[in-house]
N, C-alpha and C positions, 0 to 999 in steps of 0.2 A: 850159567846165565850168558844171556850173547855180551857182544861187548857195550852194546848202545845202552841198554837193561843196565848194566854194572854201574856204568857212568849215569843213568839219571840215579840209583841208587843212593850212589856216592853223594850227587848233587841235593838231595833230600834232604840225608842226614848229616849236610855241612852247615855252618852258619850262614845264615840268611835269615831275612825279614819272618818273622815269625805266622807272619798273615797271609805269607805270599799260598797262593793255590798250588796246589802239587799237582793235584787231580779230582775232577768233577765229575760226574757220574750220578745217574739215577735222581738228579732231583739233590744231592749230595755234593760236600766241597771239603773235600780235603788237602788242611793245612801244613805249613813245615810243622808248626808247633803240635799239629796232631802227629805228624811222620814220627816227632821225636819221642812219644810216648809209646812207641816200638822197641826204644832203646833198653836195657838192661836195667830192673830196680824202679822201672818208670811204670807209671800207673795210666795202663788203654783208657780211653775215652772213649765217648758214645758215637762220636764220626767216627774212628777207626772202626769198632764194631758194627754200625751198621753198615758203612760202605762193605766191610767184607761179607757183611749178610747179602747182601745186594750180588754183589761178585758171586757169591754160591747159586743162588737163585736165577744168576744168568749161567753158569755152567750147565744147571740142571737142564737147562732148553735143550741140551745139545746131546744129540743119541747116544746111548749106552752109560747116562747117568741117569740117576735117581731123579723124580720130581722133589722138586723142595720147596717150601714156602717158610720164608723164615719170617718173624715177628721184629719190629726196631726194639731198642733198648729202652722203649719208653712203655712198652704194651703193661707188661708183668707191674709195674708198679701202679699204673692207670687200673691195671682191674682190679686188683688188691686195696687201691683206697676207694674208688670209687664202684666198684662191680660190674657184673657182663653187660650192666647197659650203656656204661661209657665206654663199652670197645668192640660191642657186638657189630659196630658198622666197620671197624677195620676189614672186613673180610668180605665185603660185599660182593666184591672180582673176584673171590679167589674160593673155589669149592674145594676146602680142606680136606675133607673124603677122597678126594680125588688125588690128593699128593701121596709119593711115600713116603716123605720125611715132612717134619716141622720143628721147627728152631726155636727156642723162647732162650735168649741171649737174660741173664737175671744178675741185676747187677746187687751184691752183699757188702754194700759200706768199704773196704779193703780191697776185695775181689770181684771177680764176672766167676758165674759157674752158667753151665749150659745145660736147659734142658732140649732132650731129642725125643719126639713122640714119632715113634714108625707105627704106621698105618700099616701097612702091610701085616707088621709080627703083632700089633696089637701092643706095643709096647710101652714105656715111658720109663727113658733111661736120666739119668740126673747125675750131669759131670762136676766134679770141683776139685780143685787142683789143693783145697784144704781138707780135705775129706770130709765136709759137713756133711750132714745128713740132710738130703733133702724132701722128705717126707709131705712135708705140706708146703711145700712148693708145686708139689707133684699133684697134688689133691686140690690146690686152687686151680690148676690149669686144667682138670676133668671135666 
C-alpha cells in the first residue's frame, strides 16, 4: 500500500467518533463504526457490503474486466418475502443478459454467503464460508 493509503487506514480503524464518514460513494456513507466491522470476530454490515458491491461494479467499467451488476443486501430478502413484483423494477437500467457476472450478496442471520450467477457459463455458483447448502436460495433467484 502507498503510504498516504496506510495512514488513512490506520486513521479508520483508530478511535474516533463512531458517525464520523470515512467515505461516500454511490449514493452510499461509510462510517468509522461500519470501518470497524472489518475488524476480526466482528460481524460486516449492509453499508460495508454494498459499498463494496458498488466498488466491484465500478471496476467492472474498466477494460479487461468482467461486466458485473451486483444486487444491494436488501434485494434476496425483499423478493423472498414479498416476490418478483416488489424487485422486478430494481433492474430497470440494467439488462442483466447483458452482464457477465451477477452478485446477490444473502445475508443468513450469523453470516453473508454470495451468490454468483455467470451469464456467460450459464451458471449459479453459491459461496458460504459455513458450508450450507444453498439449494433454494439458488432456485428463488431463477
Amino acid at each position: 500500500l502507498f503510504q498516504a493509503m496506510e495512514k488513512d487506514i490506520i486513521a479508520a480503524f483508530s478511535d474516533g467518533e463512531p458517525e464520523e464518514i470515512m467515505s461516500s460513494a454511490f449514493k452510499l456513507k461509510v462510517t468509522r463504526e461500519d470501518i470497524h466491522t472489518l475488524r476480526n470476530l466482528c460481524w460486516l454490515n449492509d453499508e460495508v457490503i454494498n459499498f463494496y458491491m458498488c466498488l466491484l461494479m465500478e471496476r467492472s467499467k474498466k477494460e479487461g474486466y468482467p461486466s458485473v451488476h451486483a444486487f444491494s443486501t436488501f434485494f434476496y430478502p425483499k423478493l423472498i418475502s414479498e416476490g418478483y413484483r416488489a424487485v422486478r423494477r430494481w433492474t430497470k437500467d440494467v439488462d442483466l443478459f447483458k452482464q457477465d457476472l451477477i452478485l446477490v450478496p444473502i445475508h443468513l442471520r450469523v453470516h453473508w454467503a454470495l451468490v454468483v450467477i455467470d451469464v456467460r457459463k450459464k451458471t449459479i455458483k453459491y459461496f458460504d464460508s459455513m458450508a450450507q447448502k444453498g439449494d433454494k436460495i439458488c432456485e428463488a433467484l431463477l
